[in-house]
N, C-alpha and C positions, 0 to 999 in steps of 0.2 A: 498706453505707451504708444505714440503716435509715430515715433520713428527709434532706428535700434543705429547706433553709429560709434559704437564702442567697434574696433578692430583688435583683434589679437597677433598684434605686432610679435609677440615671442614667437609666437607659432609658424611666424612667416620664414624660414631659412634660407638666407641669401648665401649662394657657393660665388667665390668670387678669387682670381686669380689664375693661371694656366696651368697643365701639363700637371695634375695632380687630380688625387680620386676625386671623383666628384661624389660619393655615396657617404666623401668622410662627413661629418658634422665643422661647418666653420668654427674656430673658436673664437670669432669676435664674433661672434652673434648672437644676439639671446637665444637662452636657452628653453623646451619648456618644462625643463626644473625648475628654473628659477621664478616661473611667471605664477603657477599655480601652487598658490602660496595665503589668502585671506580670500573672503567672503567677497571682497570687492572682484578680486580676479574670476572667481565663478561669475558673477553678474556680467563682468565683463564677456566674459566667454560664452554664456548663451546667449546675449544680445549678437557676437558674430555671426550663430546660429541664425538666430533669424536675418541679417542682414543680408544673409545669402539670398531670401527673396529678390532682389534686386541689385543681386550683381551682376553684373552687363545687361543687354537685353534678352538675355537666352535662356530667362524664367519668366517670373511674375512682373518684370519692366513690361516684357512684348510678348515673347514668343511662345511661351505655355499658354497664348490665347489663341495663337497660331495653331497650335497641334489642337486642341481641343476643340476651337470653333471650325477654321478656315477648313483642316483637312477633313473635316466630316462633311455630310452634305447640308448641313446649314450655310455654308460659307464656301468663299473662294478668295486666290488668288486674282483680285480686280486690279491692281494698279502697275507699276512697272519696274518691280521687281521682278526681273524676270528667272532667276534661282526660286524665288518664294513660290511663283507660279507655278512653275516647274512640279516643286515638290508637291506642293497641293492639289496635281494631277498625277500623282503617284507614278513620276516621271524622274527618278534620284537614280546619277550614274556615276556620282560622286560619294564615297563611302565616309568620306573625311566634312562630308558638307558640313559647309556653319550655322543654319539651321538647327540639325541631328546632332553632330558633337557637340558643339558647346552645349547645346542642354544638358546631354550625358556627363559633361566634364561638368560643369555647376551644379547638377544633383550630388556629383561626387564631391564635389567641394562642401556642399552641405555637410553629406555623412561625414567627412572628416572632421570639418566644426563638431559636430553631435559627439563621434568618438573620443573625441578629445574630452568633449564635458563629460561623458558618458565614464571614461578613464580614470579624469583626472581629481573630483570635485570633489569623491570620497574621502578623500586621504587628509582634505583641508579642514584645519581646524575654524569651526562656524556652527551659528545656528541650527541645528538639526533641521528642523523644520522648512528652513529655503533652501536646506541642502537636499533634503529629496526633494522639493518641488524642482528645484533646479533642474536633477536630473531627470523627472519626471517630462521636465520642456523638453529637452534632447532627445527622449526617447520618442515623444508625438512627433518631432520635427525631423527623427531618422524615418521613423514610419511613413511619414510624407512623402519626404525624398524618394523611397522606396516605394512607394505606391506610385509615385509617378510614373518611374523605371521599369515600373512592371507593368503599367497600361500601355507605354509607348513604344518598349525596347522588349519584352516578354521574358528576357531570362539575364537578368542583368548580375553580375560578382556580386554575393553578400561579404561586403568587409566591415565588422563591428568590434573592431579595435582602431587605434590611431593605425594607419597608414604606413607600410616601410617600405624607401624607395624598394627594394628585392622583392616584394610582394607580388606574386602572380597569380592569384585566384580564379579558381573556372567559375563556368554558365553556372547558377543556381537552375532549377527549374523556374518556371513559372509562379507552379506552386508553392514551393519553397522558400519563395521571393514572399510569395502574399501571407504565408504561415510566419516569416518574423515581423514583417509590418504588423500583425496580428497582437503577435508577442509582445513586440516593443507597448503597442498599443493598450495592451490587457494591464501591462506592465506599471505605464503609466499612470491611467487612470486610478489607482491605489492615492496616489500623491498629488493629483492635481486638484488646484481647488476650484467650486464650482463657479469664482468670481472674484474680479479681481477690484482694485478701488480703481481711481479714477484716469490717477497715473499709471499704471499699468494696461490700461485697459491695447486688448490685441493678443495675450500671453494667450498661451494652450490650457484651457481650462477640461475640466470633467467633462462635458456636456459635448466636447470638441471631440477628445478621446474618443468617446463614445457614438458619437455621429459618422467620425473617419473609421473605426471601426466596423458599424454596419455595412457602411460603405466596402469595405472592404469582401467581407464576408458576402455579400450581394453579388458582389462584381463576379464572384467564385457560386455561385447561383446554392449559397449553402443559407438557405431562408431562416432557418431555426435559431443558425445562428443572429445572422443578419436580426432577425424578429427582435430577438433576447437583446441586442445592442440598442438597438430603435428606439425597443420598451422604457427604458431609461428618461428620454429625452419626452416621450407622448404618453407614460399613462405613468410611469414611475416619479420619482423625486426630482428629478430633472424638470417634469413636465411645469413646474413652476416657475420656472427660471426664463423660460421663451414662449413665445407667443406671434401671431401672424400682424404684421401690422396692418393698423386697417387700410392704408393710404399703399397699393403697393408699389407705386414709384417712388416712394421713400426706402427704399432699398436699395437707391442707387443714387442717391444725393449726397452729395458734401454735407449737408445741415444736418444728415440723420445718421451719419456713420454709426458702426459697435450698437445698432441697438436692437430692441426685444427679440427682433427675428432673427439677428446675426450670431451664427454658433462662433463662425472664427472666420476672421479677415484680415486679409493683409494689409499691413498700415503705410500707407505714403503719406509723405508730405514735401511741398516745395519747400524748393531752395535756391533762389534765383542765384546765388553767388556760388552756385556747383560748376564744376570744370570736369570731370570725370564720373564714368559709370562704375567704375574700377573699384571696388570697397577693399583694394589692402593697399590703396596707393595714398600714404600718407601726407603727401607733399603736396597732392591737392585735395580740393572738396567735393566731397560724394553724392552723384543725386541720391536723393531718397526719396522721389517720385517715380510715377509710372508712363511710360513713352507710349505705351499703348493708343492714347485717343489720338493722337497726332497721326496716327499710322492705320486709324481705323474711320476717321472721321472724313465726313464726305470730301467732295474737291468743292477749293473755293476757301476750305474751311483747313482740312489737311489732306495728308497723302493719299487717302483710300486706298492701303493695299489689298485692306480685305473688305468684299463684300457679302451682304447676305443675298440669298437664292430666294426668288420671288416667292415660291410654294410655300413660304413660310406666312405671306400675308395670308394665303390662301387657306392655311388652316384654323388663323384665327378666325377667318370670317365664316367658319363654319356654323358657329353660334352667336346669339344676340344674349344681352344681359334678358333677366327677368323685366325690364322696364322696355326693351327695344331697344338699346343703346346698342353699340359698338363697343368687344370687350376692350375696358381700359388697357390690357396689357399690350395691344396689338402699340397705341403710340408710343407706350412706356419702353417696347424692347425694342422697335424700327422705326427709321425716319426712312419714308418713302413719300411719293405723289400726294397720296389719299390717309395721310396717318391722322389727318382732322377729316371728316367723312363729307366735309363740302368742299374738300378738294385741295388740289395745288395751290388755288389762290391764297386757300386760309389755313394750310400748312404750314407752319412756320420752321425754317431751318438756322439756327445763327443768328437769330433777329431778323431776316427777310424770308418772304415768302418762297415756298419751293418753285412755283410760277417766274419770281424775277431773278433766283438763283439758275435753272436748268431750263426752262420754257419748252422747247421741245427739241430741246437740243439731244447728243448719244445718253445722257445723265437722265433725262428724264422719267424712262422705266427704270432708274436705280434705287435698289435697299442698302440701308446701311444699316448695322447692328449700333444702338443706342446706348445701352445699359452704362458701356463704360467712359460714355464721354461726358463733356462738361457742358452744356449746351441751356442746363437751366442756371449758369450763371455765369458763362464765358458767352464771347461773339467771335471767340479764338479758341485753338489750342496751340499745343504747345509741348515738348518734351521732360515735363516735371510733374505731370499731373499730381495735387493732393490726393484724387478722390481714393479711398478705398477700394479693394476688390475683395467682394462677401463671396469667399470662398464654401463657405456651407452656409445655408440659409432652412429654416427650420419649417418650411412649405417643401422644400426638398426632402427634409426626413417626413413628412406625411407621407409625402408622395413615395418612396424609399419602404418605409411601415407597409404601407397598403399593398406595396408589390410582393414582398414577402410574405404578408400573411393571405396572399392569395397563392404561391408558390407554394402554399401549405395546404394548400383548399380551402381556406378559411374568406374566400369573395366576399361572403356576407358580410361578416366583418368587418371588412376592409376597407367596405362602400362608407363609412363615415370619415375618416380620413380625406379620401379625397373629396369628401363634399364641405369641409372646411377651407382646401384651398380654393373649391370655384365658388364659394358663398362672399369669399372673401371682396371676389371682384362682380359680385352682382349676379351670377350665373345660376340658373336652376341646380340645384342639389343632383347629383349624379342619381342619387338614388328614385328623383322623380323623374327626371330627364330620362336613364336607362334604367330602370329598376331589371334586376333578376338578371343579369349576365352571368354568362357561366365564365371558367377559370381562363381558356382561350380569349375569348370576348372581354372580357375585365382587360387583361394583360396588353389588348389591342389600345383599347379605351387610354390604359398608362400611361401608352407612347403618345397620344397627341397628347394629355395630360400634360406631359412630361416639358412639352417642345412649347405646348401656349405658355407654359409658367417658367420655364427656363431658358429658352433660348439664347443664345449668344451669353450665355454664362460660364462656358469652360468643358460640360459635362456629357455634350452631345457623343463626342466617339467615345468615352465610355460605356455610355448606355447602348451605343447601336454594338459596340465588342459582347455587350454582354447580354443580348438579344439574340446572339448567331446573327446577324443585320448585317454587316461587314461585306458587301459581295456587288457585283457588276449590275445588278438590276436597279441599285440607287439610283445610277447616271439617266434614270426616266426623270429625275428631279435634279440634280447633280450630273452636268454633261462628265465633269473630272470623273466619275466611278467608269466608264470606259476602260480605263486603264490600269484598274482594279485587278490582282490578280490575289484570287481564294488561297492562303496555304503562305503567302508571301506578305503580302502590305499589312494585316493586321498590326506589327511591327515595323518599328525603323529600323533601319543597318544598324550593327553596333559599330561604332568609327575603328575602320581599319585600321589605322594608327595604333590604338589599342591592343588590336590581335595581333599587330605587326610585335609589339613590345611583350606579347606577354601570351606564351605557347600552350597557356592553357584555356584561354579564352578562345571561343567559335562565333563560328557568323552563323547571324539568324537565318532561315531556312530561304531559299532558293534568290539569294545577295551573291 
């Protein structure tokens, strides 16, 4: 299922008129009694679910690549947005920023789709069978939302019913937060199935459940569990379902979308005759692309508002392949100077070399993060992008397995896993390279692991939150951690607005 553009107009309540309750219900407005009524209407209503990926830019269009790459120390504020800078030097004196809230209000926007399926889909006469899976999407994609909310924001309101303007719910904990994403998740996995046919392909399958599950469980440094979710996808019945591809820059092409390694991805696609990013504005048409490369892609090319931090070539070049190559991932995730090892001249950016793009101009010590642009088949970008974004990639559950069953003391273990992600790309086997590492040592090994095979992928400050990593001594590599303060930045503000409206809700710690 390549794009989701079903809207659930019933659900949309317009108040319209003066000097009267605004909390009443319009009565010329659909109702949603009236909508959640056939099998078509569920279909309809988890496609809005997902559509929420990309509504405005302040998720999966742009800026959950914002939070996850730029404000870690892989990346920065490089171009001249000067709020975005700002914030990516942990520099925010606006509680209401449009950055931080609308993400929080579009994750909420989610859960409310989700609650609604979650609510409403039971009661409709249909298929047994699409009718849990249905709800079984809803519940992966409330877990999501919530997962988000809880990396970014740390104690975000659980609301798991539809929504009543009156509703004032307090902080969850933290914990409490990642114990329902848990729930929904364990929940789910019961009803989803492990694949889907062709048209479909993008839904929340098993394998997905089970991968954001780990994930979860990890991020809460609870191994056992974590383990036990993993096991599914790498040594259980899952494990037949995905695989590493051997090509690893086909993990980030147009031509290889949804495939053996991708657990779950978010689907765009162009549409040149779109007018808005707005998915309930039915009067015009909605992209259902992704704005990200326009906004990450070098100058010349696009905006550059973000860029990547040198140290990051520098850890590739730590190792040679087994043959004395240069690891392929180094050009696959950045475009810089040397991303072809004979230089500027035979670097190619856009169709021209980096040489006749930047010569030795301020650009010419610049990184750019790669993955999510178009570059092996545009000389432009553009704000529609088709390409996919492979939200879990199944070299990430190795990588994810082998950290847990060393959190367990099981290192020995462990060492095959990750010697299937560096086999992949030509590398000596960890286990000949470093044989015998102990549980500290292994755990070190993870994190460059982690950063040669992921980078610019979305998952960096989660990983570094859930390392104790999070602290002022980055800024040796990341000048932004300066401004890092221990106890505070882990978290965004929760948008004042919010707490302004609703007495039960707190601001995060020292906002």
């Amino acid at each position: 299922m390549k794009k989701y553009i079903f809207i659930l107009t019933a659900l949309l309540m317009a108040f319209t008129g003066c000097k009267r309750d605004f909390d009443a219900i319009n009565p010329n407005a659909p109702t949603i009694a009236s909508f959640w009524k056939t099998g078509e209407d569920a279909t309809k209503g988890i496609n809005a679910v997902y559509s929420t990926f990309y509504r405005t830019a302040s998720l999966y269009s742009r800026w959950m690549f914002y939070h996850g790459i730029l404000k870690s120390d892989e990346g920065y504020g490089s171009g001249g947005d000067g709020g975005l800078n700002n914030l990516m030097r942990f520099n925010q004196t606006d509680y209401n920023d449009g950055l931080t809230s609308q993400t929080w209000s579009n994750l909420y926007v989610g859960v409310f789709r989700a609650n609604q399926v979650i609510a409403n889909v039971p009661a409709i006469p249909m298929d047994e069978n699409d009718k849990r899976r249905i709800i079984a999407e809803a519940k992966f994609l409330r877990a999501l939302f919530y997962f988000n909310l809880t990396i970014y924001y740390g104690r975000p309101p659980l609301m798991l019913t539809p929504s009543q303007p009156k509703d004032v719910p307090a902080n969850a904990t933290t914990e409490e937060a990642f114990a329902q994403v848990a729930k929904d998740l364990t929940e789910a996995i019961v009803d989803l199935p492990v694949s889907y046919s062709a048209t479909d392909l993008g839904r929340a399958t098993k394998g997905a459940a089970y991968a954001l599950l780990g994930k979860t469980y990890l991020q809460q440094l609870k191994y056992q569990e974590a383990a036990d979710a993993f096991a599914y996808l790498v040594t259980g019945v899952g494990s037949a379902m995905y695989s590493l591809m051997p090509d690893y820059r086909d993990n980030f092409i147009i031509s290889k979308e949804n495939n053996s390694e991708s657990i779950f991805e978010i689907q765009f696609s162009e549409n040149q005759s779109e007018s808005t990013d707005d998915d309930v504005d039915e009067t015009r048409i909605n992209n259902t692309g992704t704005s990200i490369s326009q906004f990450f892609a070098p100058p010349g090319v696009g905006f550059s508002d973000g860029g990547a931090r040198r140290w990051l070539v520098d850890e590739f070049l730590q190792e040679t392949t087994v043959s004395g190559a240069q690891d392929p991932r180094l050009a696959a995730s950045l475009i810089f100077n040397n991303a072809n090892p004979a230089g500027p001249t035979a670097t190619i950016v856009y169709g021209q070399t980096f040489a006749s793009r930047y010569g030795n101009g301020p650009d010419a010590n610049g990184v750019w993060f790669r993955k999510l642009l178009n570059d092996h088949w545009k000389n432009e970008e553009g704000f529609r992008s088709p390409n996919n974004y492979r939200l879990i990639r199944y070299a990430d559950v190795l990588l994810m397995y082998a950290e847990a069953l060393n959190g367990l003391s099981r290192t020995a273990e462990a060492y095959q896993y990750v010697d299937r992600v560096r086999q992949r790309v030509g590398l000596a086997t960890l286990t000949v390279a470093k044989p015998g590492l102990n549980q500290s040592q292994f755990l070190t090994q993870l994190k460059h692991e982690r950063v040669t095979e992921l980078a610019g992928e979305g998952w960096r400050w989660a990983d570094l939150s859930r390392w104790g990593d999070l602290n002022p001594t980055l800024a040796t590599r990341d000048a932004d951690f300066t401004g890092f303060i221990v106890g505070k930045h882990e978290f965004y503000p929760i948008p004042q607005a919010d707490i302004d409206l609703n007495s039960n809700l707190t601001q995060n710690p020292k906002y």
